[in-house]
FIKOLDO-502127 format. One record per residue (C-alpha): y, x, z; residue number from 1; residue in one letter. Coordinates in pm, 1 decimal. Layout:
<sites>
((Y,X,Z),NUM,"A")
...
</sites>
This chain:
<sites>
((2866.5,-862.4,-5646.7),1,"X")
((2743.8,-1169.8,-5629.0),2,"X")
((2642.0,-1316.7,-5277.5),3,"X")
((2288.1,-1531.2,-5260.5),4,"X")
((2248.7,-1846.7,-5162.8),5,"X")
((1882.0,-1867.3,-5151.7),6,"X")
((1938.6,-1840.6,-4786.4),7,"X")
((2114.5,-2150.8,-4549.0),8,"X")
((2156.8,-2044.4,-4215.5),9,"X")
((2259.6,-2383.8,-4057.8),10,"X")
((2257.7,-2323.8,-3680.2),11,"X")
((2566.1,-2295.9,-3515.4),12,"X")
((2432.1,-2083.5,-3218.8),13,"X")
((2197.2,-1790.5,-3151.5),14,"X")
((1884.1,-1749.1,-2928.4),15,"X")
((2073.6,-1782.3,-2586.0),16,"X")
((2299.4,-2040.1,-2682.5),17,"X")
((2654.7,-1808.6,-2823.4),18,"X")
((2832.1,-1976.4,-3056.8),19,"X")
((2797.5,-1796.6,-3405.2),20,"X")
((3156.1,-1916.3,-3547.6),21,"X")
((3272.2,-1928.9,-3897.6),22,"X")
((3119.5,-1603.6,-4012.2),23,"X")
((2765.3,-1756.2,-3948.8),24,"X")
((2588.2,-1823.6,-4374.4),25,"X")
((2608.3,-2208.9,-4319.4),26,"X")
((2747.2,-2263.9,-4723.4),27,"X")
((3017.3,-1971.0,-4720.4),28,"X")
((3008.6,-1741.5,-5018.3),29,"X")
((3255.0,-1402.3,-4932.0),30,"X")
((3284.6,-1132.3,-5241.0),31,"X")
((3456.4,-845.0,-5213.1),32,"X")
((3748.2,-741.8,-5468.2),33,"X")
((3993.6,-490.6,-5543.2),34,"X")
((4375.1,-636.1,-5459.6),35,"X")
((4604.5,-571.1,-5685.8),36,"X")
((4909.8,-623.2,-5528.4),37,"X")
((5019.1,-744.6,-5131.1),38,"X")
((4812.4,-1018.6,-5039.4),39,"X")
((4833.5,-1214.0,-4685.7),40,"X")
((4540.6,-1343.8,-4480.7),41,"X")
((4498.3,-1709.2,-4571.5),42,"X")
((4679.0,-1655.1,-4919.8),43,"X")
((4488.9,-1834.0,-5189.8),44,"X")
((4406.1,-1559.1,-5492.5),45,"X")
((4330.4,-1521.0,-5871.1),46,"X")
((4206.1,-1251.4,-6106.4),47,"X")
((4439.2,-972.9,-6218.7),48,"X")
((4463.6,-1057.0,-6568.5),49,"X")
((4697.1,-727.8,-6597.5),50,"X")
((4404.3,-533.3,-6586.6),51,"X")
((4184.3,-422.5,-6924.2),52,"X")
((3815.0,-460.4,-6954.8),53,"X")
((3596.3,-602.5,-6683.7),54,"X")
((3869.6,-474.6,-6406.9),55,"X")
((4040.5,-821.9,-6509.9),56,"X")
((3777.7,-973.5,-6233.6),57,"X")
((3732.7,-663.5,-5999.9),58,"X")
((4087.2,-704.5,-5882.5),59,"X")
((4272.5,-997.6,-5717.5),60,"X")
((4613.5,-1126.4,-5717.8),61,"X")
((4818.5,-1332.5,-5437.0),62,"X")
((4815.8,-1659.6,-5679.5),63,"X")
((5207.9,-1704.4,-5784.2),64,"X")
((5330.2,-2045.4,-5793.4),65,"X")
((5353.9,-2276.7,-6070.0),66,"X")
((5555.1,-2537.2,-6057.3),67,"X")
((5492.1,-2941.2,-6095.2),68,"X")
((5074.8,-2873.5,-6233.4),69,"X")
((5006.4,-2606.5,-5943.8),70,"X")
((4790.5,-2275.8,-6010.7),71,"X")
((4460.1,-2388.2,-6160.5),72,"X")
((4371.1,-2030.2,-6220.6),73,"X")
((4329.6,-2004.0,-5810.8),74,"X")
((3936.1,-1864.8,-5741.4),75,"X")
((3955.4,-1872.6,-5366.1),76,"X")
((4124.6,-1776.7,-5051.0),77,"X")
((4171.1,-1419.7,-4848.9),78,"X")
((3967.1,-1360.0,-4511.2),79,"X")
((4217.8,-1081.4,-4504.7),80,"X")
((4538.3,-875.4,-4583.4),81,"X")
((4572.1,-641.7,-4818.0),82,"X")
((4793.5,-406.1,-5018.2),83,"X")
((4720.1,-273.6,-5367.7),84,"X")
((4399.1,-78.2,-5404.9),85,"X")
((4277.9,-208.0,-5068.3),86,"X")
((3892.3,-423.1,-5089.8),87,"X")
((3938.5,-752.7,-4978.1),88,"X")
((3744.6,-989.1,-4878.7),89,"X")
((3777.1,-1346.5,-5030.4),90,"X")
((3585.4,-1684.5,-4942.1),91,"X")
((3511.1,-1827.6,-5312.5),92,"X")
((3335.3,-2113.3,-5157.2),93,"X")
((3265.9,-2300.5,-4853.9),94,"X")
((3472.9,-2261.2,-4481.5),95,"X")
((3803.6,-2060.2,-4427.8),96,"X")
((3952.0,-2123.0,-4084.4),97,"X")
((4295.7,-2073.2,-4188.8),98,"X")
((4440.7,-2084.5,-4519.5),99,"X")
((4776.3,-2118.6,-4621.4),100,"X")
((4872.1,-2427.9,-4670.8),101,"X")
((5178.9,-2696.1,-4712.9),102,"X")
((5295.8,-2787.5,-4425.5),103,"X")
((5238.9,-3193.8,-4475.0),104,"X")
((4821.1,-3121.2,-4503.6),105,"X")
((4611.7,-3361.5,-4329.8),106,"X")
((4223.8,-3348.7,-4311.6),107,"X")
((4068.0,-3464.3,-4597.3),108,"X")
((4361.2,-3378.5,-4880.3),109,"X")
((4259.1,-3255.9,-5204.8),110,"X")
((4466.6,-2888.2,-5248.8),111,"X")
((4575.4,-2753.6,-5553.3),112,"X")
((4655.0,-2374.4,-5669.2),113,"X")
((5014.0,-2307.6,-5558.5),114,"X")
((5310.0,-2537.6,-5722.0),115,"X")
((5607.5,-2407.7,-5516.3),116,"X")
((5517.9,-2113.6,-5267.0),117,"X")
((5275.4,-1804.5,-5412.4),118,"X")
((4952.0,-1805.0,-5247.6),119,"X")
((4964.3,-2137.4,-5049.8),120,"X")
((4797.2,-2437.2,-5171.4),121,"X")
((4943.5,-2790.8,-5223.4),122,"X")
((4850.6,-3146.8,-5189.4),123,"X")
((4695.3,-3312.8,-5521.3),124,"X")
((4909.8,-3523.9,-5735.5),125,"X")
((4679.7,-3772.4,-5897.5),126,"X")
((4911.1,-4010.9,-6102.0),127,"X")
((5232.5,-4019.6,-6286.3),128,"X")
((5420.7,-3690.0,-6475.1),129,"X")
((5364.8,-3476.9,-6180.6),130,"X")
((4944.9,-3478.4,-6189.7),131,"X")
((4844.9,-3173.0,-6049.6),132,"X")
((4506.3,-2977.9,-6172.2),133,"X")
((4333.4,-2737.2,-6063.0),134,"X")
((4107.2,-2819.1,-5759.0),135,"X")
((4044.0,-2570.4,-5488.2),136,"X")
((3950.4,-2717.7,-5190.9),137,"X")
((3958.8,-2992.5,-4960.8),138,"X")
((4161.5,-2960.7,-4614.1),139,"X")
((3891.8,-3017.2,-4281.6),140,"X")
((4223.9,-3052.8,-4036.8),141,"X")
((4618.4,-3070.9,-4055.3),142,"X")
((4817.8,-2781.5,-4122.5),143,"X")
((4958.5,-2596.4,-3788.2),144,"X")
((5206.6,-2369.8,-3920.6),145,"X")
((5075.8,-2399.2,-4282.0),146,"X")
((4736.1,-2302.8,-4204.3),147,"X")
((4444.6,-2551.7,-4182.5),148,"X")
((4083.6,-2542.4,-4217.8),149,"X")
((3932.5,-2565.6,-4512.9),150,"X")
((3654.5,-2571.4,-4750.7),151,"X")
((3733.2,-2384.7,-5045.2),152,"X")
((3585.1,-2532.6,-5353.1),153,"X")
((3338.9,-2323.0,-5619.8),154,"X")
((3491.2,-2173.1,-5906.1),155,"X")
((3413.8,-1830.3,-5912.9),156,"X")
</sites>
């Protein structure tokens, strides 16, 4: 399950010049998981804690909402959609090109697990009532339609 990182593939084209794109290993850890409910491309996800046993980390959930701290059970971001039973693949670390996001992201924000729409990260609090927790990545552009590029920080 779990991908190795003994390998860095930094180069960002091939032999004859092609561009290798996002998919290339440059940092980017993918596992595959079981979804356990509808999940959208770019929707941030947690474990299924509905499950029994060890199935509580095979399968993924779209990562509700919760309001004012944000989601801090959030373990990374879809690559793609799925429906219940479907695999899915899920970056838990390193570049997504488009996760959902608020739409007031600029590069270089600190996001949070979802605080007011299920499966789209927010921007950090970091003083007062409101502090937010839960880390999970840092935004690499602004938001176009509430998707940015981002780096989606370790926790899985």
């Amino acid at each position: 399950m779990s991908t190795d990182r003994l390998i860095q593939f930094l180069d960002t084209t091939d032999a004859e010049g092609n561009a290798l794109g996002p998919s290339v290993s440059n940092r980017r850890e993918v596992e595959t998981f079981h979804a356990g409910g509808t999940i959208a491309a770019g929707d941030w996800v947690m474990f299924d804690a509905s499950k029994t046993g060890a199935a509580r980390v095979a399968y993924v959930l779209q990562a509700p909402a919760v309001a004012t701290k944000g989601n801090g059970a959030v373990i990374g971001c879809a690559l793609e959609a799925a429906v219940a039973g479907d695999l899915i693949k899920v970056v838990t670390a390193g570049y997504h090109a488009a996760a959902n996001v608020d739409g007031a992201v600029t590069a270089g924000d600190i996001l949070v697990g979802p605080i007011t729409v299920a499966g789209r990260a927010d921007i950090e609090v970091v003083t007062g009532v409101n502090a937010t927790t839960g880390k999970c990545g840092i935004a690499l552009g602004a938001d176009v339609g509430n998707f940015a590029p981002v780096c989606v920080v370790k926790v899985f």
